[in-house]
Every structure is written in C-alpha cells, then in structure tokens.
Residue, then its C-alpha position, 0 to 999 in steps of 0.5 A: x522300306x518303300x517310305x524311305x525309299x521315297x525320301x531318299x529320291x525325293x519323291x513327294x507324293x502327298x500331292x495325290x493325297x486328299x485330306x477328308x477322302x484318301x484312306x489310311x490305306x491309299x496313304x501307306x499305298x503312295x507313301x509308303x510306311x510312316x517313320x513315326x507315328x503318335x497316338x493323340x487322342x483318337x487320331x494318329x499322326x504319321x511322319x513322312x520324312x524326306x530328310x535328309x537331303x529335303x527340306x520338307x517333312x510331313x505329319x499326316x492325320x488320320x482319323x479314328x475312321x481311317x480316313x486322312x484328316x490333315x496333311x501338315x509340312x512341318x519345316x517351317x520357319x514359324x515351328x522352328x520359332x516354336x522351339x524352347x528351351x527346355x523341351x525334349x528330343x520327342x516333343x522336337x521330333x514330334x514338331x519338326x520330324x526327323x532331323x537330317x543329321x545328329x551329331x553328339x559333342x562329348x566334350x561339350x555335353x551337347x547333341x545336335x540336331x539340323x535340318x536342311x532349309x531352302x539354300x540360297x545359290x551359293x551355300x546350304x543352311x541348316x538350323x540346329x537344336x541344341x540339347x543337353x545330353x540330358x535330351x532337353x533343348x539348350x538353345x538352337x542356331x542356324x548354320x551356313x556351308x559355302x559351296x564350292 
C-alpha cells in the first residue's frame, strides 16, 4: 500500500538507497512494498513503479544476502529499443515495468500498453506496445497528446 501510495505522489526515494549497503529491509521500509518481484538465479528483482503519471519505473536488485545489489530506471530509450516482435507481456513487464495504461482493441485483436515519457512543453508522449491477444508484441509506436 505504502508503495503505491509513493508512486501515486510521485515520491522517489531510491535516492536514500545504496546498492552494496541499504538491506531488503531499508529498502521496503523507504519504498514500500514492490509491485513485482522475480527470482533470477539467486537474486530478486524488485519493481518500483511510479506509473502511471511518472516517467520513471525501478527495478531493484537484491542479493541472496539481503542486501541491495543494483538500482536500475528502466524507462529508458535504449530498453524500449530492446522491444521485438514477438516477445511476451512478462518479459515487457519484466524490461520496462508496469505500463501507465492498457487498453484491449477487441475489434482489432490487439492490447496496448503505453508509458509516459518526458513531455515536451505543449504535448505529452507515450510509447506503446502492441501485442496480439495472444500476448505477444506485434510491433510498438510513439504517440503525441496536444495540451490545451
């Protein structure tokens, strides 16, 4: 609760972390509990989302010694290059974290994902992934909504 509290106020915390010192516990305790977690190989990863109105989501590290190995912002340009045809809703979940929005186009056979990047003055962009209603990527696109 207290995670997504944090990333509904925007309050990014990761600043107080220190990969190599701050335990599983100081993280939870400034962060709040994860969104998502994994298991690769003997580490956790730990999502931190602060979607959907940031631009920013974190996959944090932590070791088989309970300590925080890496802090990682993973929306990035060079991870949505990363993004291929074909791959699944958790291997984008796992490279990008937790989209801002998904919205299913029935009619088309196609889900979309988006997430909030830096906006210029006067318009807010997005990128999207496309995947088939299979779950796997058809292609991804970049959007524009005009302000005002």
């Amino acid at each position: 609760m207290l995670g997504a509290l944090l990333s509904l106020l925007g309050c990014d915390r990761t600043g107080e972390l220190r990969p190599g010192i701050s335990t599983a516990a100081e993280v939870q305790e400034k962060m709040g509990k994860p969104a998502m977690e994994w298991q690769e190989g003997e580490n956790k990863i730990w999502e931190y989302p602060f979607t959907p109105e940031g631009t920013r989501n974190y996959m944090l590290t932590i070791g088989p010694d309970g300590v925080l190995k890496a802090m990682e912002q993973v929306l990035t340009p060079e991870n949505m290059a990363r993004v291929k045809p074909g791959m699944t809703r958790d291997e984008i979940r796992r490279l990008l974290g937790k989209p801002a929005s998904t919205v299913v186009f029935q009619g088309k056979g196609e889900e979309v994902w988006d997430w909030k990047q830096p906006s210029m003055p006067n318009a807010e962009a997005r990128f999207n992934v496309h995947f088939d209603l299979s779950g796997h990527v058809t292609g991804t696109s970049k959007s524009e909504l005009s302000r005002g």
